[in-house]
N, CA, C and O atoms as a MOPAC input file, in Angstrom:
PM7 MOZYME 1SCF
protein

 N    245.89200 1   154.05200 1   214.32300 1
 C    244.52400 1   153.55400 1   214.26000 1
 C    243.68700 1   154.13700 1   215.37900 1
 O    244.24200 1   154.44300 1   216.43500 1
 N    242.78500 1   154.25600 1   215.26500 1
 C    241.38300 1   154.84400 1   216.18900 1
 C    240.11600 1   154.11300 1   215.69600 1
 O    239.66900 1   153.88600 1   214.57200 1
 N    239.58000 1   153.74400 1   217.30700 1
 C    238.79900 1   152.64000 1   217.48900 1
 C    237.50700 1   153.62700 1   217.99600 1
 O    237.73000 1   154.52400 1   218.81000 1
 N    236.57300 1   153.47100 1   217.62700 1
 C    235.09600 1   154.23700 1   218.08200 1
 C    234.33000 1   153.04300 1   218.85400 1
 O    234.37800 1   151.87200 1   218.47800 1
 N    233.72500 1   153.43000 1   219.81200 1
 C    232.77300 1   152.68900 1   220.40900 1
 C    231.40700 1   153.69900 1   221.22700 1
 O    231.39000 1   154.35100 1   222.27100 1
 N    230.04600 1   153.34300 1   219.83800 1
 C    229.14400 1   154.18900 1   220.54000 1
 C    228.07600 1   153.53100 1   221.94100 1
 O    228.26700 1   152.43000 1   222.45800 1
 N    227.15000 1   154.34800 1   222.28300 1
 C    226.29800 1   153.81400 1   223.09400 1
 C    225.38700 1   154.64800 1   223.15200 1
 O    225.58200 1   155.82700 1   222.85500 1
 N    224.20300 1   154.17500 1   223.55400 1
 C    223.14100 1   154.93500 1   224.26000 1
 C    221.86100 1   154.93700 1   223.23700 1
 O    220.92400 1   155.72400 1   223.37300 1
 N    221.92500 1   154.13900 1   222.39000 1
 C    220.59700 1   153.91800 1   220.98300 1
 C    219.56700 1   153.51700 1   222.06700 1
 O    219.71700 1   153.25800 1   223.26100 1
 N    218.20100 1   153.55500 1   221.07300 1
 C    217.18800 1   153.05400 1   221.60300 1
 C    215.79600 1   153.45100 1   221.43900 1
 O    215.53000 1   154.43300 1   220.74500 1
 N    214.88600 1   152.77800 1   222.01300 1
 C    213.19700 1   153.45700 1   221.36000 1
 C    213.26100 1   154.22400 1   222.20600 1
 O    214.14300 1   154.20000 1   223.06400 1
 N    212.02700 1   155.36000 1   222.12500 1
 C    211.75900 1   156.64500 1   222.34900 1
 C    210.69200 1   156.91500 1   221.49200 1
 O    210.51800 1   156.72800 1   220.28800 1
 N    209.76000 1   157.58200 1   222.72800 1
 C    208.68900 1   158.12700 1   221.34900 1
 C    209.02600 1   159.69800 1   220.81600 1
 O    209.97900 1   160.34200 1   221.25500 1
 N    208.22700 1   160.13000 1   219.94900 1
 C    208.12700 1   161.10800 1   219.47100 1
 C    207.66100 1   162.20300 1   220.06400 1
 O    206.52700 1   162.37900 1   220.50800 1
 N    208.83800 1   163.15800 1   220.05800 1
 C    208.77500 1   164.16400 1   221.48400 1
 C    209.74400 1   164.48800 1   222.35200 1
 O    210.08300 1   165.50400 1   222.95800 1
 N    210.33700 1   162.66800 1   222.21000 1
 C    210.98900 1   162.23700 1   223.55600 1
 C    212.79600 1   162.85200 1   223.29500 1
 O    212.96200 1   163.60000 1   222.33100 1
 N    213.69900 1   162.59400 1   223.93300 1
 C    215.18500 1   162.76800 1   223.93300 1
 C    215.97900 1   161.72900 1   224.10200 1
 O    215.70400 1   160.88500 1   224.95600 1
 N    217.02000 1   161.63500 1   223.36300 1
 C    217.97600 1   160.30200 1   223.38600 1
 C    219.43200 1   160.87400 1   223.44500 1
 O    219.76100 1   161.75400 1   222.65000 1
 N    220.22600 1   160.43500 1   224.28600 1
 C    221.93100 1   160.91900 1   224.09900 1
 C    222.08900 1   159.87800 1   223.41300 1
 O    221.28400 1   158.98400 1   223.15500 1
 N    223.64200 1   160.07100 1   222.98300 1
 C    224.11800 1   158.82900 1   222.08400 1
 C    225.62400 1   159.44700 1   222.75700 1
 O    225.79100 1   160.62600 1   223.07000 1
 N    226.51500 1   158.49700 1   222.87300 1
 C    228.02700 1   158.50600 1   223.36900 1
 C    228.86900 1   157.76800 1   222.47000 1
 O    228.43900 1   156.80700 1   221.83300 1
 N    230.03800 1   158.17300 1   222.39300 1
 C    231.06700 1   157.98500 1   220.91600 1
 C    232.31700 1   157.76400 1   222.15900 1
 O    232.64200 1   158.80300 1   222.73400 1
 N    232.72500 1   157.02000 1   222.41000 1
 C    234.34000 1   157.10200 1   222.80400 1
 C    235.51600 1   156.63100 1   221.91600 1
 O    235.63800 1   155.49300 1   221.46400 1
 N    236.20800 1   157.47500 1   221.76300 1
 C    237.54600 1   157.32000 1   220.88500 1
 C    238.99300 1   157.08200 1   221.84600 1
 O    239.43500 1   157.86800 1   222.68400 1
 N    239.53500 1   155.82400 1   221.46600 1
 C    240.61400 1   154.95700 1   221.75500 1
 C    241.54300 1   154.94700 1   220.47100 1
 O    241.18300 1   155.10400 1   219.30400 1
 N    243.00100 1   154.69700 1   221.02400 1
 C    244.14300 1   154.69400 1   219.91900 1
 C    244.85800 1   155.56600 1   219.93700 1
 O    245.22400 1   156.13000 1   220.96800 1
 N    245.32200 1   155.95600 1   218.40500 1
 C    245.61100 1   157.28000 1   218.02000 1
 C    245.20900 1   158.53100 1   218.12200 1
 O    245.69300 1   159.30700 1   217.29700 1
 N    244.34000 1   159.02400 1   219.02300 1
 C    243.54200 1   159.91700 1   219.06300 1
 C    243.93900 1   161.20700 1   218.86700 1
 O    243.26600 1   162.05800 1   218.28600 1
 N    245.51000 1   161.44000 1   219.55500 1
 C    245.50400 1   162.71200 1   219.38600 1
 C    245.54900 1   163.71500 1   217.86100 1
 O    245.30900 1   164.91300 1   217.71300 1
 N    245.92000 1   162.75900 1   216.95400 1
 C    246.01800 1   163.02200 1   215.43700 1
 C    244.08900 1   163.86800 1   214.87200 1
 O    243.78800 1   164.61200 1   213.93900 1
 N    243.32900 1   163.29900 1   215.89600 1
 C    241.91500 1   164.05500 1   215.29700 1
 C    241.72500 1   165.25400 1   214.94300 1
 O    242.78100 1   165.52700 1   214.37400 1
 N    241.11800 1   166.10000 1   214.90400 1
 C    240.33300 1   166.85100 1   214.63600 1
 C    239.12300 1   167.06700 1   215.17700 1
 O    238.70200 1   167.38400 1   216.29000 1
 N    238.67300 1   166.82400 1   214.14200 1
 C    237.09700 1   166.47600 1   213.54900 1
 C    236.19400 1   164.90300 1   213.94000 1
 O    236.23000 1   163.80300 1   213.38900 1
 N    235.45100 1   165.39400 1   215.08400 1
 C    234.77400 1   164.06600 1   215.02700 1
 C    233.46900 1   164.34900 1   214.83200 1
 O    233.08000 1   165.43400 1   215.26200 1
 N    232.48300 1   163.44500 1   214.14000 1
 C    230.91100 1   163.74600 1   213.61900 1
 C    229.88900 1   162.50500 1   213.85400 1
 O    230.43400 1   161.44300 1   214.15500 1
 N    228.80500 1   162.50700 1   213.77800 1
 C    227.97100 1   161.69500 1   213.61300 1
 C    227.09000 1   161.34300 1   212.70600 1
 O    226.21700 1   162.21100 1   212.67800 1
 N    226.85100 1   160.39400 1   211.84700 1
 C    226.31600 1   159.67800 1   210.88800 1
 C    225.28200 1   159.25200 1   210.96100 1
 O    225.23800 1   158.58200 1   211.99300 1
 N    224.08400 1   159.22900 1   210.30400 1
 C    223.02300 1   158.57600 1   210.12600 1
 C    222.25400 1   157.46500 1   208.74400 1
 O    222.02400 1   157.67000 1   207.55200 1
 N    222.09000 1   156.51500 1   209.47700 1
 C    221.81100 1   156.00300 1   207.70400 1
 C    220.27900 1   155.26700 1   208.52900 1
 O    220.14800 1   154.62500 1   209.57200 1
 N    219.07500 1   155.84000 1   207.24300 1
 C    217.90600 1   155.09500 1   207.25600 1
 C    218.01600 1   154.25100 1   206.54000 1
 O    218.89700 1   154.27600 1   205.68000 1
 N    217.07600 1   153.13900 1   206.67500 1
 C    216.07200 1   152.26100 1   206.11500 1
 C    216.21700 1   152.82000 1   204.28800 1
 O    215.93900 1   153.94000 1   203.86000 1
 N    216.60700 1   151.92100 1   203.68700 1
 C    216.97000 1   152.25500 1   202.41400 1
 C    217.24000 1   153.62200 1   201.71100 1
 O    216.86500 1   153.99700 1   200.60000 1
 N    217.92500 1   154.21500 1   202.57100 1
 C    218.82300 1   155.50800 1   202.22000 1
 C    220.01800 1   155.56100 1   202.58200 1
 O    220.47300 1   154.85900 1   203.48500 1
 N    220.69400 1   156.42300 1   201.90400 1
 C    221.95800 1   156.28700 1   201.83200 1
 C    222.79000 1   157.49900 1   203.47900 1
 O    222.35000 1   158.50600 1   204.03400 1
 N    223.89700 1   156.79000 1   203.66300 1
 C    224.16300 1   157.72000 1   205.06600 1
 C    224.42500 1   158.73900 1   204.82500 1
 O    225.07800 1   158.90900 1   203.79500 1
 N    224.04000 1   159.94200 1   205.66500 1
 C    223.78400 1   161.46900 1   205.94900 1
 C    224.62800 1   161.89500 1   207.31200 1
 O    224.86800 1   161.22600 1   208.31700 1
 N    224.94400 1   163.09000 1   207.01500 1
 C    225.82500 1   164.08100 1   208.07000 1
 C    224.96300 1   164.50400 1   209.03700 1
 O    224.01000 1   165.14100 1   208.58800 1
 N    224.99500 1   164.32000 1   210.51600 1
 C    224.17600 1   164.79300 1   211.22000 1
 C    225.01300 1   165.74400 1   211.95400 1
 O    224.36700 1   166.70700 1   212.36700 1
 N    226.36600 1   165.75900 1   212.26200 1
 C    226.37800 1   166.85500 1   212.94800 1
 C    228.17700 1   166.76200 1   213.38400 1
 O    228.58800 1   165.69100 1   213.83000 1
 N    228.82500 1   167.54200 1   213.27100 1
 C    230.35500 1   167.50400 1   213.85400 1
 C    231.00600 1   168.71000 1   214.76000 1
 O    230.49300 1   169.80300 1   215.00000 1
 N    232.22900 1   168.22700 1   215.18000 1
 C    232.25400 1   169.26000 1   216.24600 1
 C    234.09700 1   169.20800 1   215.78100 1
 O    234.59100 1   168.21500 1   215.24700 1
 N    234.69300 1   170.15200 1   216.03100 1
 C    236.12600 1   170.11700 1   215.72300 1
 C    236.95900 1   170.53400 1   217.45100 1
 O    236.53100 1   171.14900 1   218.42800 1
 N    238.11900 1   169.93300 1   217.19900 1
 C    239.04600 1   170.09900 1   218.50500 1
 C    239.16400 1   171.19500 1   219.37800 1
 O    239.52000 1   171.25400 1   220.55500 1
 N    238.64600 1   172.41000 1   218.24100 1
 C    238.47300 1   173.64900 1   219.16200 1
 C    237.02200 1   173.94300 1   219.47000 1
 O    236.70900 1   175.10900 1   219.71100 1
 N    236.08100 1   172.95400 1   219.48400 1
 C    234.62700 1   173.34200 1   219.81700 1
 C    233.83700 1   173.79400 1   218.61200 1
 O    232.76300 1   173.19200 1   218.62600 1
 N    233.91400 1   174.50600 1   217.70200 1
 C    233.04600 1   174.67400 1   216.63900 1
 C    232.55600 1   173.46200 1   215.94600 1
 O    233.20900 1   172.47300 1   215.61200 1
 N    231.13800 1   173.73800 1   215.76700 1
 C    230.02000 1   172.67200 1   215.32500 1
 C    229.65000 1   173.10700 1   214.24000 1
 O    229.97900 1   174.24400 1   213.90300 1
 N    228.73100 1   172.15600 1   213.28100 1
 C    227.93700 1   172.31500 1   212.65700 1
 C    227.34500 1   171.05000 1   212.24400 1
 O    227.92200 1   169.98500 1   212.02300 1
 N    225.75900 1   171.40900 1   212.15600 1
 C    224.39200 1   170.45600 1   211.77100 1
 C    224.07700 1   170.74500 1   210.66400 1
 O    224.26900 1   171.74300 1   209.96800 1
 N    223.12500 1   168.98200 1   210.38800 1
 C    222.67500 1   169.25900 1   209.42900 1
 C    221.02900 1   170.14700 1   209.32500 1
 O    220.43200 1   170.21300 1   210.40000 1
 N    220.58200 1   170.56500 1   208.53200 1
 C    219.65400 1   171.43900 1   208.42900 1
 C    218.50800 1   171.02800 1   209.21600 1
 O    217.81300 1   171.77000 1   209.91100 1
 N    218.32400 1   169.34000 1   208.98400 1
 C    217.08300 1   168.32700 1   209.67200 1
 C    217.60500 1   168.46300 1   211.03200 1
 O    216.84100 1   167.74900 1   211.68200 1
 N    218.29800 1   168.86800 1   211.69000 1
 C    218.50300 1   168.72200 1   213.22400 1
 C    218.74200 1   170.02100 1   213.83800 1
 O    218.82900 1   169.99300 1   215.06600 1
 N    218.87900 1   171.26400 1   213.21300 1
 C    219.06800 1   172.35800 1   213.69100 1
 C    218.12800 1   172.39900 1   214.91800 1
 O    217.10700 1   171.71500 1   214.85600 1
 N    218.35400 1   173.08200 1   215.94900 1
 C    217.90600 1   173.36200 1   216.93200 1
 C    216.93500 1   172.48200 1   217.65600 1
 O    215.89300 1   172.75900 1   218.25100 1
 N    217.58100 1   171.29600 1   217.43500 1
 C    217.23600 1   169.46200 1   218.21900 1
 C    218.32000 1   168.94700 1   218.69100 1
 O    218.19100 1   168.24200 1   219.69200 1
 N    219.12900 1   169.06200 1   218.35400 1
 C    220.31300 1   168.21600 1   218.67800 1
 C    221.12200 1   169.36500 1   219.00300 1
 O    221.02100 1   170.56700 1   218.75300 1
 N    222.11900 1   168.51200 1   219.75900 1
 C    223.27400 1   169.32200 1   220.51200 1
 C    224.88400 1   168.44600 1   220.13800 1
 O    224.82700 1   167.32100 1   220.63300 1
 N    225.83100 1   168.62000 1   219.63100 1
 C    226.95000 1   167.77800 1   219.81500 1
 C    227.63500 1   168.55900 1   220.89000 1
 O    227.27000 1   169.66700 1   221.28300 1
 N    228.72300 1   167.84100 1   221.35500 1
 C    229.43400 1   168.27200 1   222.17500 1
 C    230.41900 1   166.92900 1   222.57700 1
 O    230.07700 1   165.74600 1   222.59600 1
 N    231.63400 1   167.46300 1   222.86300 1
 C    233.13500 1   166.65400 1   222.45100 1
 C    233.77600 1   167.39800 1   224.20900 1
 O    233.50700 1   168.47900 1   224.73400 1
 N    234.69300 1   166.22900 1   224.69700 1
 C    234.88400 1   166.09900 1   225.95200 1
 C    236.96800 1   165.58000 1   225.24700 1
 O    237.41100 1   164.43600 1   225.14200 1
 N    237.49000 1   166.50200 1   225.02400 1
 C    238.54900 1   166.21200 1   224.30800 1
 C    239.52300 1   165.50500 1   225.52600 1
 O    240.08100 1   164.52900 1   225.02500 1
 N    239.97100 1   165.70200 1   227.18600 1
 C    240.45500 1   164.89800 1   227.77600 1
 C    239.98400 1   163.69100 1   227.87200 1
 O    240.69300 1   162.80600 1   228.35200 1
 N    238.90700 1   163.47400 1   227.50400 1
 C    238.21100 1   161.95800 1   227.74700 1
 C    238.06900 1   161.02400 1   226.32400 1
 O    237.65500 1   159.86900 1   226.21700 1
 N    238.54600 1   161.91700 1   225.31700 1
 C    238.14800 1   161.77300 1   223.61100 1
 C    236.88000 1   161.12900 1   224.36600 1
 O    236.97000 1   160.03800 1   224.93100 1
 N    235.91200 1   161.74300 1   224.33900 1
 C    234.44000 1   161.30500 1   223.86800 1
 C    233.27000 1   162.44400 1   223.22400 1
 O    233.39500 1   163.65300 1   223.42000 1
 N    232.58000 1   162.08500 1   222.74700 1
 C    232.08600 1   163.67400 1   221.72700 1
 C    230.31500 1   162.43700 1   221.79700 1
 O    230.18100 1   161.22700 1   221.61900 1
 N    229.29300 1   163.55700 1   222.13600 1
 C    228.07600 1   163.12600 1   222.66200 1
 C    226.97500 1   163.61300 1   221.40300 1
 O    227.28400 1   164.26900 1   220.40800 1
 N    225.98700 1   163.23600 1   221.65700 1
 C    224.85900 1   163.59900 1   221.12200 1
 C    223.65300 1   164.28200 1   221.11000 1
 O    222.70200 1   163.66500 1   220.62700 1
 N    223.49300 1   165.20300 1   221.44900 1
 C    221.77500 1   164.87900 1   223.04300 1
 C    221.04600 1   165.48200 1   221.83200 1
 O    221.18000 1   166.43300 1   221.06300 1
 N    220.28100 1   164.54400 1   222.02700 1
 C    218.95100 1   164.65800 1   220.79300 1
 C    217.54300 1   164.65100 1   221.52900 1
 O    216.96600 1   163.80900 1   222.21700 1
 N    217.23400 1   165.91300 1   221.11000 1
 C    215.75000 1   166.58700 1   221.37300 1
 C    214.29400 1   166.54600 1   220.36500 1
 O    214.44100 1   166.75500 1   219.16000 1
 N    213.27600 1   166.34500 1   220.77000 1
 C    212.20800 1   166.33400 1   219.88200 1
 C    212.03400 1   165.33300 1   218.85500 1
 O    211.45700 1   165.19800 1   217.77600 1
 N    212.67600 1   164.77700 1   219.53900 1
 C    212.66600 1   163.39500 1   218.11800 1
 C    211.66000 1   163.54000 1   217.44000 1
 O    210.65500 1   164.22000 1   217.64500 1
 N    212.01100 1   162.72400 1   216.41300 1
 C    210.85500 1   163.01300 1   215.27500 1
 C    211.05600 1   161.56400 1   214.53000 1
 O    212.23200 1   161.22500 1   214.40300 1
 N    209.84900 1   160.47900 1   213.91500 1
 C    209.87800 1   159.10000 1   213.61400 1
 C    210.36000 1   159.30000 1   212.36000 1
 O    210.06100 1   158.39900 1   211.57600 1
 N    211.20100 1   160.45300 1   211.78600 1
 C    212.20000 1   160.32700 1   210.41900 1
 C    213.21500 1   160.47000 1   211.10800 1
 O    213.74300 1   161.23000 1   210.29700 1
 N    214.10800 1   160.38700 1   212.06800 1
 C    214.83900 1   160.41500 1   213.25000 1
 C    215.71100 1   159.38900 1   213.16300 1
 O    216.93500 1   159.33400 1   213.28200 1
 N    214.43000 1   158.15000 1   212.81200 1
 C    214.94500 1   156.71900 1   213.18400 1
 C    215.97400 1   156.48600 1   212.09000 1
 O    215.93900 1   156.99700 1   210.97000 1
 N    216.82200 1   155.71700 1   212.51800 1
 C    218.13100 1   155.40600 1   211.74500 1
 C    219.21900 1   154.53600 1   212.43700 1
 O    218.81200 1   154.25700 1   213.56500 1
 N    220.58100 1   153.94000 1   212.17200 1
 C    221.57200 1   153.63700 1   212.36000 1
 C    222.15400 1   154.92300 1   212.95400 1
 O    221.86500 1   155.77200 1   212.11100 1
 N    222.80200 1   155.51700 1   213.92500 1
 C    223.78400 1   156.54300 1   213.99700 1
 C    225.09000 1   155.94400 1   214.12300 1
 O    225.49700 1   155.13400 1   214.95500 1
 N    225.69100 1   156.50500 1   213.11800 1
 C    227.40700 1   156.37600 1   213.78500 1
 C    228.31200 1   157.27100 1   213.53500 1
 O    228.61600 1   158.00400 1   212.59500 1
 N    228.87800 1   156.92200 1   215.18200 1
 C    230.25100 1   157.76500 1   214.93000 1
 C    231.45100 1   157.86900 1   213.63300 1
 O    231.69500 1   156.92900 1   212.87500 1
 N    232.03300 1   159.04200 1   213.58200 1
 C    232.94200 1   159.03600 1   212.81500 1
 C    233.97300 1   160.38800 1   213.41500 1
 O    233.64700 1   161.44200 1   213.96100 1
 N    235.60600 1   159.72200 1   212.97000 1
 C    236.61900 1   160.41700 1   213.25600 1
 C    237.26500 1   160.97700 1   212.04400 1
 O    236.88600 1   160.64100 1   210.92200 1
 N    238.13700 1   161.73900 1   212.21800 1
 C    239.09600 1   162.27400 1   211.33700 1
 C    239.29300 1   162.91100 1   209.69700 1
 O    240.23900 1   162.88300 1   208.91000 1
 N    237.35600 1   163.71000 1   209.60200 1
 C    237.22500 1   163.97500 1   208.59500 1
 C    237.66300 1   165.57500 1   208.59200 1
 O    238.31300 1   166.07700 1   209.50900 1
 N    237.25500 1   166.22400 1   207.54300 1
 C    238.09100 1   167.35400 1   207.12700 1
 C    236.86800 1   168.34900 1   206.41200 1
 O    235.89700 1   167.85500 1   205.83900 1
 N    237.07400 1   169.71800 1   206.53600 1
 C    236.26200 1   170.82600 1   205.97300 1
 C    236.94300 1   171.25400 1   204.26500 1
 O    237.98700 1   171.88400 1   204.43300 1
 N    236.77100 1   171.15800 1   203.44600 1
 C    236.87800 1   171.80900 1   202.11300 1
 C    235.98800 1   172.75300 1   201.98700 1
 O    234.96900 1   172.35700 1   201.42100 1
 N    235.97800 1   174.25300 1   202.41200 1
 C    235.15900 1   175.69100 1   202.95500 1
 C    233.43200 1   175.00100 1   203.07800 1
 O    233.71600 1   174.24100 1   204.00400 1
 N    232.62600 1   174.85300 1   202.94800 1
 C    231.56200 1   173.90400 1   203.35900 1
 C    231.03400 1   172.84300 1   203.38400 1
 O    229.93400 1   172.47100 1   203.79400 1
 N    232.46300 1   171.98600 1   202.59100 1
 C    232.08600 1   170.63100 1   202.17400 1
 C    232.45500 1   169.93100 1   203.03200 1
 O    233.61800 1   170.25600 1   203.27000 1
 N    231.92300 1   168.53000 1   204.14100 1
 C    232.82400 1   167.84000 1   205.46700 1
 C    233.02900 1   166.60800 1   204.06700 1
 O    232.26000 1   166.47300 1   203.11500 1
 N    234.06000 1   165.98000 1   204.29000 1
 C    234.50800 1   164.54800 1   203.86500 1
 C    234.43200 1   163.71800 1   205.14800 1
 O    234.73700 1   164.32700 1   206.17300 1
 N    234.15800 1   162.72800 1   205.24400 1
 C    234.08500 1   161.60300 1   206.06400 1
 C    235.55700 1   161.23700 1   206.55500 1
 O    236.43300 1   161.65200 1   205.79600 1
 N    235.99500 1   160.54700 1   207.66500 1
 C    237.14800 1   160.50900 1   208.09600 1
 C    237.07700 1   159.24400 1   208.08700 1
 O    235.92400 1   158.81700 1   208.14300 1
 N    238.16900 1   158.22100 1   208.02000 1
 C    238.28100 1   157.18900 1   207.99900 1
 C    237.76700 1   155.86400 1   209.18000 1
 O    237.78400 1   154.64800 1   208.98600 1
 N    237.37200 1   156.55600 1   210.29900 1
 C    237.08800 1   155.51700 1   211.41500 1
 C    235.88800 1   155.70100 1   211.18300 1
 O    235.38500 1   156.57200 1   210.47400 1
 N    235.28200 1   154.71200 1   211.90000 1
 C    233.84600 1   154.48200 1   212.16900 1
 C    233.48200 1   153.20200 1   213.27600 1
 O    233.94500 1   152.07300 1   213.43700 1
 N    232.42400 1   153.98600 1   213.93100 1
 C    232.06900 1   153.37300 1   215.19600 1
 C    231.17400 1   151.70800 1   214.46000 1
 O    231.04000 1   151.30300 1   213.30500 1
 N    230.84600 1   151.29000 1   215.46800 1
 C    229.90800 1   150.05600 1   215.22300 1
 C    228.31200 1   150.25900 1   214.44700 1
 O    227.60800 1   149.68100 1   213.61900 1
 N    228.28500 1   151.64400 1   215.44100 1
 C    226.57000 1   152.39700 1   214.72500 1
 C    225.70600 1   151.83900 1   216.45600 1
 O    226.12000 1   151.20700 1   217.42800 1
 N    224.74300 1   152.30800 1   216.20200 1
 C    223.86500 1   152.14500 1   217.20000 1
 C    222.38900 1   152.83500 1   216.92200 1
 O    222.25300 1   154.02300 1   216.63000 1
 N    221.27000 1   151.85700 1   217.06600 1
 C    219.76600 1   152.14600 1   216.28600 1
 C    219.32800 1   152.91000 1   217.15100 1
 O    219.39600 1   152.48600 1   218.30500 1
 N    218.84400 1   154.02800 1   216.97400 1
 C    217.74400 1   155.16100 1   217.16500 1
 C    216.57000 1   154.69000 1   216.85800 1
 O    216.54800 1   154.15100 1   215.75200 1
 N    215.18100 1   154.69600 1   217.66300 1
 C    213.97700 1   154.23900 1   216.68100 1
 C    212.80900 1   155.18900 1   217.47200 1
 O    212.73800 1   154.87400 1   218.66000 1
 N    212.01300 1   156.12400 1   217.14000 1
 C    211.74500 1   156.85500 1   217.50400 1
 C    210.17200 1   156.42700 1   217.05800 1
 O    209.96800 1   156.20300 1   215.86500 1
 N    209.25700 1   156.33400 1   217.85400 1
 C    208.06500 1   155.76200 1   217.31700 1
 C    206.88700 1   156.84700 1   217.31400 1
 O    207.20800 1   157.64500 1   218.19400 1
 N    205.54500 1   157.30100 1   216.68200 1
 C    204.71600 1   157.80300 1   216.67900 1
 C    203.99800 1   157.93400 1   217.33300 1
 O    203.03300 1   158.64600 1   217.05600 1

């Protein structure tokens, strides 16, 4: 089992920058793949961004060159730093562990953090 615990949500205006922090407890060394999740206000949750055990990333298209992931594998913790926010931004983020690549497709991994609100205002 692997336990997620994020931090660092919060308002921010538009413009502004927000980290978000993921620490992973448990089973950890079995990972991979850890990513971050977003779910708005009556939409369904979206891929924002993952990073794998050897450092390679990839975003989703809405965050290209705003966001940064980055994964701290002695510490299992894997970060966020989010730039330029933007008030379609706002959302639930959550962590997620132990998903998998099918050549461009990510599947979701079975853990999941608590989530933590982003709200990015105008």
């Amino acid at each position: 089992q692997v336990q997620l615990q994020e931090s660092g949500g919060g308002l921010v205006q538009a413009g502004g920058s927000l980290r978000l922090s993921c620490a992973a407890s448990g089973t950890t060394f079995s990972i991979n793949i850890m990513g971050w999740y977003r779910q708005a206000p009556g939409k369904q949750r979206e891929l924002v961004a993952t990073t794998s055990s050897g450092g390679s990333t990839n975003y989703a298209d809405s965050v290209k060159g705003r966001f940064t992931i980055s994964r701290d594998n002695a510490k299992n913790t894997v970060s966020l730093h989010m730039n330029s926010l933007k008030p379609e931004d706002t959302a639930v983020y959550y962590c997620n562990a132990g998903g998998y690549y099918t050549g461009p497709y990510y599947s979701h991994g079975d853990y999941w953090g608590q989530g933590t609100q982003v709200t990015v205002s105008s």
